[in-house]
C-alpha positions in Angstrom: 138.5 67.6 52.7 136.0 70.2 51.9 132.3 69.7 53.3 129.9 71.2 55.0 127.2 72.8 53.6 123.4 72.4 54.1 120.2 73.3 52.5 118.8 76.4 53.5 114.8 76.4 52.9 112.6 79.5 53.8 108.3 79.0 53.9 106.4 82.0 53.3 102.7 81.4 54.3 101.0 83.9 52.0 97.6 84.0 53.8 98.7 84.3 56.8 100.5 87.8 55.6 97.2 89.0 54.6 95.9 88.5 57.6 98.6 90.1 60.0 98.6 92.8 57.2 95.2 93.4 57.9 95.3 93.1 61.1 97.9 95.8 61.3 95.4 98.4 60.4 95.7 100.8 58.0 99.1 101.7 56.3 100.3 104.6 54.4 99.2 103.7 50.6 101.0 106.9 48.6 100.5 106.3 45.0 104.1 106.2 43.2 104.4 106.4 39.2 104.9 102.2 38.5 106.6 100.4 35.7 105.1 97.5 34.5 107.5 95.1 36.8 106.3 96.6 39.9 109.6 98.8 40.5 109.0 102.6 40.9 109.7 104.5 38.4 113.3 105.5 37.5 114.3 102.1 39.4 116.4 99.9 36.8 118.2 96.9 37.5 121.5 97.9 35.4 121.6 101.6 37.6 122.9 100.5 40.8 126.3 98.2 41.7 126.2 95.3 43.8 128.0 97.3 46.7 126.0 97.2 50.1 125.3 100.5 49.2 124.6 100.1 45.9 121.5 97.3 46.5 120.5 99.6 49.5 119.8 102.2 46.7 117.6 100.0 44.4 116.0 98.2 47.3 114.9 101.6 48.4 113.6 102.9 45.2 110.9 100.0 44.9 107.7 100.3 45.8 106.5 98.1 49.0 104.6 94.9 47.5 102.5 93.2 49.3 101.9 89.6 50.4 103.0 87.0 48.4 104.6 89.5 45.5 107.5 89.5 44.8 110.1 90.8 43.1 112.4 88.7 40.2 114.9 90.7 40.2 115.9 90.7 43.8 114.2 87.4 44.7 115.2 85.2 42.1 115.3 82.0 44.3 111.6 82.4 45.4 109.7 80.0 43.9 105.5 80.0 44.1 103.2 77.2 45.5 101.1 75.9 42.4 97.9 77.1 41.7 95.8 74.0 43.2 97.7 73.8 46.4 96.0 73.6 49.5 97.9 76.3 51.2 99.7 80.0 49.1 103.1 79.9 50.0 106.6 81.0 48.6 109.3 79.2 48.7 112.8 80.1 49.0 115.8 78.1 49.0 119.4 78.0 49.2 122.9 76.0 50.2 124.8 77.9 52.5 127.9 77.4 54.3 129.9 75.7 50.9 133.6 75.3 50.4 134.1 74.6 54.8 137.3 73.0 55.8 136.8 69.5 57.9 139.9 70.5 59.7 141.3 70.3 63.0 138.7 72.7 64.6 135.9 70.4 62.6 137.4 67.3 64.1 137.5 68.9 67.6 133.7 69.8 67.4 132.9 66.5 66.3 134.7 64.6 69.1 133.1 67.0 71.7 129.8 66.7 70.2 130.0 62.8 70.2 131.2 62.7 73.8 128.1 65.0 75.3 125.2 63.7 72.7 126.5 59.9 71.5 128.1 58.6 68.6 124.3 58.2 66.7 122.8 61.9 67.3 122.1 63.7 64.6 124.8 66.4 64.8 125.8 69.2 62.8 129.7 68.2 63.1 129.7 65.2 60.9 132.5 63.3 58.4 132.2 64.3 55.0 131.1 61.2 53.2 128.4 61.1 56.5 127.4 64.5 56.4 127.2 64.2 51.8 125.6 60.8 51.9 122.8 62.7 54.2 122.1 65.5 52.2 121.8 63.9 49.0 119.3 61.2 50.7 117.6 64.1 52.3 117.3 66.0 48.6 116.2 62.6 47.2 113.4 62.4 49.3 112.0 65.7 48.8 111.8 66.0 45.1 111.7 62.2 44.3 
């Protein structure tokens, strides 16, 4: 059976960059010619390949933003805090580790983990029905 995969969330506290920003003293502010989204100019989305190298090169070529900004075309899963919330934040999330055997190694894990922490701990090394009957209670609760 395939399983194992988990969500992946990421909590950037927006005021609290602004202050270790600030705290950091003054940077190096060198004006660079800007496009309207942000990127300096000569930067396009379309110039670069999605080698290593190739998304070194545009990462490079943009300009440094500064808390809470970013950018679309790199961070497309970041998602804003609404305007009225009581803290500015940026939220990024993911699934990672999709399409994971439960094989023999998997099995293994699980038997060892159960003998050192007890059948009921909450461990990573889980059945499959377990492990997707979690998440999708877990993913209920948060955006019920």
């Amino acid at each position: 059976k395939i399983m194992d995969y988990s969500l992946l969330l990421g909590i950037h506290d927006i005021g609290r960059a602004e202050r270790e920003e600030e705290e950091g003293g003054e940077v190096s502010n060198e004006e660079e010619p800007e496009t309207e989204n942000g990127l300096a100019a000569g930067a396009t989305v379309g110039s670069y390949g999605t080698s290593p190298e190739g998304i070194a090169g545009y990462m490079s070529s943009c300009k440094p933003l500064g808390p809470g900004e970013f950018d679309p075309y790199v961070d497309v899963y970041a998602v804003r805090s609404c305007p009225g919330a009581p803290q500015r934040e940026v939220y990024f999330m993911g699934l990672i580790d999709v399409l994971t055997q439960y094989d023999t190694k998997k099995k293994a894990a699980h038997a060892a983990k159960t003998v050192k922490h007890g059948a009921g701990a909450e461990i990573s090394t889980v059945h499959p029905e377990q492990y997707a009957k979690r998440f999708r209670d877990f993913i209920s609760n948060i955006f019920a």
